[in-house]
N, C-alpha and C positions, 0 to 999 in steps of 0.2 A: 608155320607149324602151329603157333599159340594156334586155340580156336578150332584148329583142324579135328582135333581129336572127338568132339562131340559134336552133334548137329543144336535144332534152337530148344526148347521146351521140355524135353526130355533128353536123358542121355542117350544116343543114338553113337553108340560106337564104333567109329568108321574103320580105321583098319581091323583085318582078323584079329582076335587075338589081344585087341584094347581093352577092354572089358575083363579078361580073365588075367591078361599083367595086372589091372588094377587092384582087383581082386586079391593076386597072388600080394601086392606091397602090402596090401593090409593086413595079409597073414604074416608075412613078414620083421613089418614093424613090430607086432606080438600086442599089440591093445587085443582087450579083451572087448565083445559087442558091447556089452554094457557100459564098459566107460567109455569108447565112441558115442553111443547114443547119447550120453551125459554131456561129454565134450561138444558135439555138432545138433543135440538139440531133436535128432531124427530119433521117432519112438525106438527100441528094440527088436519089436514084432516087425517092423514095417525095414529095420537095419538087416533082420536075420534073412530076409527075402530077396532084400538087395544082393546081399555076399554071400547068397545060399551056394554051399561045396557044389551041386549039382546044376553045371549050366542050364539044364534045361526047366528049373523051378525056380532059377533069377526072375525078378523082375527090373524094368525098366528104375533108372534113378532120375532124380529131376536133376536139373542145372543147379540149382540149391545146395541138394543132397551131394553133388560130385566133388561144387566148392566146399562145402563143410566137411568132409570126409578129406580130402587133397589138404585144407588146411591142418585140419587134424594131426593128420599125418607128415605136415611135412616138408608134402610133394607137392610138384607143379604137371604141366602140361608138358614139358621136356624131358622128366624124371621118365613121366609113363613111355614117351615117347623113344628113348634111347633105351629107357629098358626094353621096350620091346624089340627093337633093332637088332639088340644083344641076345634076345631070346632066339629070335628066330635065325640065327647065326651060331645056335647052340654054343658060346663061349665058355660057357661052364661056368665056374664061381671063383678061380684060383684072385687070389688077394691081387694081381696084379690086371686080371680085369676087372675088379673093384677100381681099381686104382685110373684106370683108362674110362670108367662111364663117370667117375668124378668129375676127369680131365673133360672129358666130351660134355654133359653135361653144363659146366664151368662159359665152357665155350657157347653152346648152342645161345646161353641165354644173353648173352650181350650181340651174338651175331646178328641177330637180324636191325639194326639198329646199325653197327655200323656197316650193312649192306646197303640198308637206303640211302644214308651218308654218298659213298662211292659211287651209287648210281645218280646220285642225285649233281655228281659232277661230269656223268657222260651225257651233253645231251643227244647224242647220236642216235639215242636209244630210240626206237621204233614199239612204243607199247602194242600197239594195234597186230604189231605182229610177231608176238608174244608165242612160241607154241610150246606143249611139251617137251618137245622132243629139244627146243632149244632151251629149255632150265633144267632139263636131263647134261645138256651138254656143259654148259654155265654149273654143273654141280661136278662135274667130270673137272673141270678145270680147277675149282676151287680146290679141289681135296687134292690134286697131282702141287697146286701152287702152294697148298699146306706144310704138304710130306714133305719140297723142299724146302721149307722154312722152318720144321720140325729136324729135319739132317740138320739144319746150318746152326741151329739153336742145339742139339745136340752135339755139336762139333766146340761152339764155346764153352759150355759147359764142363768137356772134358777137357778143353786147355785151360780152364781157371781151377778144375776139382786137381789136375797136373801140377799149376804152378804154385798150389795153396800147401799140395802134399810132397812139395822140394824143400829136402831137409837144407840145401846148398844156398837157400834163396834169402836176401835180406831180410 
């Protein structure tokens, strides 16, 4: 996912809709243009064109401008990346899906790391033939092998929040 987000020399926004999440953080966070430009060093004139309200008088950002703005702000390539996810799944804003793109987020960025790990112990693995449709399937599994490891971790949790809140208990 790192990387994916933009292509090489300018920012080339590959999914729908990356560009205008990004956008949207920077309204967001609440800096004003001017102290971004201060901060990331990008003139103002040339900031106001990048996060122009009006998608269709954006201009393109460089690979620079994306990191200096991303720092700025904050955010990484996972932030944008889960925010968009969340957007386009219309979850709305309620504090407890705040609380779940922390959690996902939290996640995303040590994932891939120990994914190589793991695979780096099968070696059955057949790279050559690698296809969509099988890291569609390798992602179906991960999130089903998740959610039960999220129940089971959700199950301790309420028998120690249980045995903590036993007025009977030593």
């Amino acid at each position: 996912m790192v990387g994916s987000i933009y292509d090489r020399r300018t920012v080339q926004f590959r999914p729908k809709g990356s560009l205008k999440c990004f956008c949207d953080l920077v309204d967001e966070v609440g800096l004003s243009q001017r102290y971004l430009s201060g901060v990331t060093q990008i003139k103002r004139t040339r900031l106001q064109r990048v996060l122009h309200s009006d998608p269709n008088q954006r201009v393109q950002m460089t690979i620079e401008e994306a990191e200096a703005l991303k720092t700025a702000l904050g955010i990484d390539e996972y932030d944008i990346a889960v925010e968009l996810d969340f957007r386009r799944r219309d979850l709305g804003t309620s504090i407890d899906t705040v609380r779940r793109k922390v959690i996902i987020k939290g996640i995303m960025r040590g994932l891939a790391g120990e994914l190589i790990k793991e695979m780096d112990l099968i070696s059955e693995i057949d790279y050559d033939e690698v296809t969509p449709d099988l890291t569609v399937n390798l992602q179906k599994i991960l999130a089903k092998c998740a959610g039960r490891s999220l129940q089971s971790f959700k199950r301790v949790c309420e028998r120690h929040h249980r045995e903590r809140s036993d007025p009977f208990r030593d």
